[in-house]
C-alpha positions in Angstrom: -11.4 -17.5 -14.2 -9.1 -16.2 -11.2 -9.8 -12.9 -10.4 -7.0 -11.2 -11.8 -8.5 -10.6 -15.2 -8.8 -7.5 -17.4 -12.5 -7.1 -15.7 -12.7 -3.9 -13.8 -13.2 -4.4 -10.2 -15.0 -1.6 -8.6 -14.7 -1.3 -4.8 -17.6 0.0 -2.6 -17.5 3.5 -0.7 -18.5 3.7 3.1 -20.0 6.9 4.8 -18.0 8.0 7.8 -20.2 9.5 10.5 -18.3 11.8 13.2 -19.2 15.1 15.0 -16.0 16.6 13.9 -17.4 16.2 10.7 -21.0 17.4 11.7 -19.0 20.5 13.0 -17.0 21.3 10.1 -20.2 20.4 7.7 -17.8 18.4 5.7 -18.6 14.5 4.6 -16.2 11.8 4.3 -16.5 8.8 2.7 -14.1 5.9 2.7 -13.1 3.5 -0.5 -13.4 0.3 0.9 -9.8 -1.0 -1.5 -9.4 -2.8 1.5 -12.3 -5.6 1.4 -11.1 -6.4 -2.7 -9.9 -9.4 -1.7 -9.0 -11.3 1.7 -5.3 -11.6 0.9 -4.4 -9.7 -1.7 -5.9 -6.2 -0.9 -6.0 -3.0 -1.6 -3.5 -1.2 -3.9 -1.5 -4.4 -3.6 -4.4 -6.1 -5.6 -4.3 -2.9 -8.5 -0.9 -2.7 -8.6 -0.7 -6.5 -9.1 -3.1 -7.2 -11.4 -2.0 -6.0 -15.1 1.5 -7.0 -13.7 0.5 -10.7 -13.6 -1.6 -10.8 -17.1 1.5 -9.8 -18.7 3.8 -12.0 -16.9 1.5 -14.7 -18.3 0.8 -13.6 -21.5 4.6 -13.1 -22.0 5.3 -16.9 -21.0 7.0 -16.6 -17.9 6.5 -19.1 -15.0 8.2 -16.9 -12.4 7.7 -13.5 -10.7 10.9 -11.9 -8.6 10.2 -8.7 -6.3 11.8 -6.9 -2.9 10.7 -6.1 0.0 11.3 -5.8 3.8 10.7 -8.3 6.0 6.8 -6.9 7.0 6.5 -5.8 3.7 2.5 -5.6 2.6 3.6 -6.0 -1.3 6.0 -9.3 -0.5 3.0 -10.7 1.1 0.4 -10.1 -1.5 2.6 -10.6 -4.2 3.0 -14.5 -2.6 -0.8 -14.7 -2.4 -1.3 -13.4 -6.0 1.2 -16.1 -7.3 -0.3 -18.7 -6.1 -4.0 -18.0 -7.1 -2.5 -17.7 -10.7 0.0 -20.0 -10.8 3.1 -18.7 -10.8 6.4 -19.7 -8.4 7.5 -16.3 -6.3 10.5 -15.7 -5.6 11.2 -12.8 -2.6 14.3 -11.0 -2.4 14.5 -9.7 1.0 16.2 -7.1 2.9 18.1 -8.4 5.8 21.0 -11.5 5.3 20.4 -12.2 9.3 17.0 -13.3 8.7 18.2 -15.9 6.5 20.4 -17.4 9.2 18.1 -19.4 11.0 14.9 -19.4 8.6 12.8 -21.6 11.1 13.1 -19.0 13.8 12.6 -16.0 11.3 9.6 -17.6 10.0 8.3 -18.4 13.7 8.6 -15.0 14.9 7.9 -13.0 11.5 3.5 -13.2 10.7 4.6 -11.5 6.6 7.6 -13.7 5.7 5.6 -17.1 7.2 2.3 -16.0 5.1 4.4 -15.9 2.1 6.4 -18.9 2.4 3.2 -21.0 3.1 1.9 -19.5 -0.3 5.0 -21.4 -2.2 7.0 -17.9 -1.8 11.0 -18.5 -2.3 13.1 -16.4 -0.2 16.7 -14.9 -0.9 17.5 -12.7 1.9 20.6 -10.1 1.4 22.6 -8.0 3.2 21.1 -4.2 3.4 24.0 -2.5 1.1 23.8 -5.5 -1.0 20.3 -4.1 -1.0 20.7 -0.9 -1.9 22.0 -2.7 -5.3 19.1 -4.2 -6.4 18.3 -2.3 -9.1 21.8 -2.7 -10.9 22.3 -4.7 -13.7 24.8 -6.5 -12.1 22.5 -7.3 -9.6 19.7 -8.5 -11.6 21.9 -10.7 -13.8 23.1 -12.5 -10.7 19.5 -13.5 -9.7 19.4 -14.7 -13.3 21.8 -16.8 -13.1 20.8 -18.0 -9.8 17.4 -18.7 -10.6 16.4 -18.7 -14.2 14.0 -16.2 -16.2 11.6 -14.5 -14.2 9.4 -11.5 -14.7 10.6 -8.7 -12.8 8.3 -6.2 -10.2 9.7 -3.8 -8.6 9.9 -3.0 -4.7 6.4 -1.3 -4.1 5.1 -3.1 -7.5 5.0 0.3 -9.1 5.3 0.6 -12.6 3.6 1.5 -15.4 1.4 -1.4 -15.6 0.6 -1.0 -11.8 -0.7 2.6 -13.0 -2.9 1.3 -15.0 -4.1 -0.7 -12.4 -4.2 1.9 -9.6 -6.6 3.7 -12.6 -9.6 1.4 -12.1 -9.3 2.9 -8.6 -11.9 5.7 -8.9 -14.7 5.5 -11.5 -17.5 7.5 -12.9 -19.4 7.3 -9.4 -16.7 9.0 -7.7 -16.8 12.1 -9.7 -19.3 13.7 -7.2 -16.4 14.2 -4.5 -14.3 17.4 -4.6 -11.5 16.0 -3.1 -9.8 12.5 -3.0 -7.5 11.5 -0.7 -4.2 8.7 -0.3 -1.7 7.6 1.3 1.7 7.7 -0.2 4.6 5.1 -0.1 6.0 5.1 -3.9 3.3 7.5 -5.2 2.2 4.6 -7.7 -1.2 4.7 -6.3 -2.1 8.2 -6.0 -0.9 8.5 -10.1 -3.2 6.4 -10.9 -5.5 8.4 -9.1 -4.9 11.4 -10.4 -5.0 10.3 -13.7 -8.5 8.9 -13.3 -9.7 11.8 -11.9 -11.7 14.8 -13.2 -10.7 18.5 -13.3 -12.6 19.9 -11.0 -11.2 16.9 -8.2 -8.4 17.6 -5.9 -6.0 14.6 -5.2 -4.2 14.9 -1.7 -1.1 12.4 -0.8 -0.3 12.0 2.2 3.3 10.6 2.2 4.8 7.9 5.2 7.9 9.1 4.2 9.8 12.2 5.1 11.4 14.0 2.1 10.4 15.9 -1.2 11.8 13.2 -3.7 8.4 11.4 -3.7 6.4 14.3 -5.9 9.5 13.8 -8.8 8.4 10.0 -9.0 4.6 10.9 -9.2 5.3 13.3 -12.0 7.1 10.3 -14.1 3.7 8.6 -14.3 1.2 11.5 -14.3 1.3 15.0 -16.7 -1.6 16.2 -14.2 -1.5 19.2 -12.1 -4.5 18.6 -9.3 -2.5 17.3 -6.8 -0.6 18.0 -3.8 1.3 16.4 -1.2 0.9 16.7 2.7 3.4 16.4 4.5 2.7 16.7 8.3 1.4 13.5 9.2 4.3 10.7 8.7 5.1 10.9 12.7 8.6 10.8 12.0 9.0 8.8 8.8 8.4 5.3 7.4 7.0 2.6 10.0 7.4 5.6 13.1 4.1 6.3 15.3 3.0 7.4 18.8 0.5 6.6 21.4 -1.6 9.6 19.7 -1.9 7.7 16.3 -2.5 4.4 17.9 -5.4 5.5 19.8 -6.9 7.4 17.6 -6.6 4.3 14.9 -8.1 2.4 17.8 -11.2 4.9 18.4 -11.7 5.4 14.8 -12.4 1.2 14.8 -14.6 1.4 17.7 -16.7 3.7 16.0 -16.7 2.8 12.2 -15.7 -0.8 12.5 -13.4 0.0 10.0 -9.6 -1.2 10.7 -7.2 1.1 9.6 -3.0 0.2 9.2 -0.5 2.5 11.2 2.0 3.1 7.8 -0.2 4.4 5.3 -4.1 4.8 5.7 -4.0 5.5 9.6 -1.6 8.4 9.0 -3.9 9.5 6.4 -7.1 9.8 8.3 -5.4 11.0 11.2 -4.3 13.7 9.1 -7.9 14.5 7.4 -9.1 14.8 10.6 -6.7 17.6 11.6 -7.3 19.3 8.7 -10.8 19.5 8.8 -10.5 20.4 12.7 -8.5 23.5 11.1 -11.0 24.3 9.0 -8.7 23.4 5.7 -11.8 22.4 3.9 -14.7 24.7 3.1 -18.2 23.8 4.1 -20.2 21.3 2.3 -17.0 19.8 0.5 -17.3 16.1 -0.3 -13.8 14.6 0.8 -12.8 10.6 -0.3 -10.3 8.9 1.5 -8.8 5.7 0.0 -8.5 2.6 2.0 -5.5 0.8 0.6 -5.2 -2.4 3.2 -2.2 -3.3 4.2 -3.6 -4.9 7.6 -1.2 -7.6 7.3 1.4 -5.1 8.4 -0.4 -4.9 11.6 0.6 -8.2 13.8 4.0 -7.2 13.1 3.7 -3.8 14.4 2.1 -5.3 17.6 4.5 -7.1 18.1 7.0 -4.0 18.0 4.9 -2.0 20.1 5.0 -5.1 23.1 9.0 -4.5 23.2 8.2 -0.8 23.5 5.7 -1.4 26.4 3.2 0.6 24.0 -0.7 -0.1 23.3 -1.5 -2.6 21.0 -3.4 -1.7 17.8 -7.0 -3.1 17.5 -7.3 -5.2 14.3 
């Protein structure tokens, strides 16, 4: 049996020693989401997994989904068709990459990784983009390429909630606060669904803008949540030399990796909060690890052009 079954995967938590912690007499423990699996990690892995059951049980032989070209989801969504046996088919944003695929695929670490796991790529203009959840749009990929189960850019939906719920179990209910980052809010619904009443669930979005809380709410009726915005540097994909180095001293001394989008932002901003004195003495904080290391030789390679340092992976 592949490991994408209806078995519950539980994913080990690792204590975080720090003096800011020591000074603030606050611990921190990190969900190790990450280490789930070597190419398929993380929330990719939840998000995936009831997603891919269904597409079998329902008969289908295909999976379609978006992404941008360093996208973590088009990547695991690749591995995760392969292990089960499904074609892949990657709709991605950006018709110019598509001009010269050999080139794209030499100088692109996400889009190669998925194309040597058997992923098919259709690469669109970015208004065409924009479009891709339209009817219109979706029947032309029909009739381009056949039946296929559809997941959505991110992979959220409601079966990737259920996923994202095996996320924190009964072990976890000794923490007073968990923590996640934020791109769709698919994973931290989950979370807060799965979590107990006295738990507070923080999000800590990679995107500017308020929209994100109205697409949590769609998947959770849950009020223990909140969403902090001061830590996305600038938006999506944006950092500075602050985040990389302290992404690069947080390795040194945990040996834990951390990505610059989602979970680096996040502990950067945990640590700023408990230098503030946010959390009372004594509380038990745990931060989610939800991979997306992939991302990372693609960001290095952004950071060369910009003469910047390099994150350690």
């Amino acid at each position: 049996m592949h490991i994408f079954s209806s078995e519950t995967v539980p994913s080990e938590n690792q204590s975080i020693t720090h003096p800011v912690l020591d000074t603030a007499e606050v611990f921190l423990d990190m969900k190790r989401e990450d280490l789930l699996h070597n190419e398929v990690s993380g929330n990719k892995f939840r998000k995936l997994k009831y997603n891919l059951i269904e597409a079998k049980r329902l008969g289908y032989t295909t999976i379609l989904t978006f992404g941008g070209a360093y996208s973590n989801h088009i990547a695991a969504t690749a591995a995760a068709g392969k292990i089960v046996g499904l074609h892949t088919i990657g709709v991605i944003r950006g018709d110019e990459l598509g001009l010269d695929l050999n080139k794209t695929l030499l100088e692109n670490d996400t889009l190669r990784f998925a194309s040597t796991a058997g992923m098919h790529f259709k690469f669109v203009s970015r208004e065409g983009y924009r479009n891709k959840s339209s009817g219109e749009f979706l029947d032309q990929l029909k009739e381009e390429f056949g039946s296929f189960y559809l997941i959505p850019e991110g992979g959220t939906n409601d079966l990737a909630i259920k996923g994202c719920e095996e996320i924190v179990t009964p072990k976890d209910t000794k923490y007073d606060v968990i923590c996640c980052a934020v791109g769709t809010g698919g994973t931290i619904s989950g979370i807060i669904n799965s979590s107990e009443d006295h738990q507070k669930i923080l999000g800590f979005p990679a995107l500017k803008g308020d929209f994100l809380s109205e697409d949590i709410k769609r998947y959770t009726s849950r009020t223990n949540w909140n969403l902090i915005h001061d830590y996305h540097f600038g938006g999506y994909g944006k950092l500075n030399q602050e985040l990389i180095a302290f992404i690069n001293t947080f390795k040194d001394q945990q040996n834990i990796a951390l990505d610059p989008v989602y979970t680096g932002k996040m502990l950067f901003g945990i640590f700023d909060m408990i230098k503030k004195g946010v959390f009372p003495k004594n509380t038990r904080i745990l931060a989610v690890h939800t991979g997306g290391l992939q991302g990372i030789a693609g960001m290095n390679k952004k950071l060369m052009k910009k003469k910047l340092p390099l994150i350690t992976i």
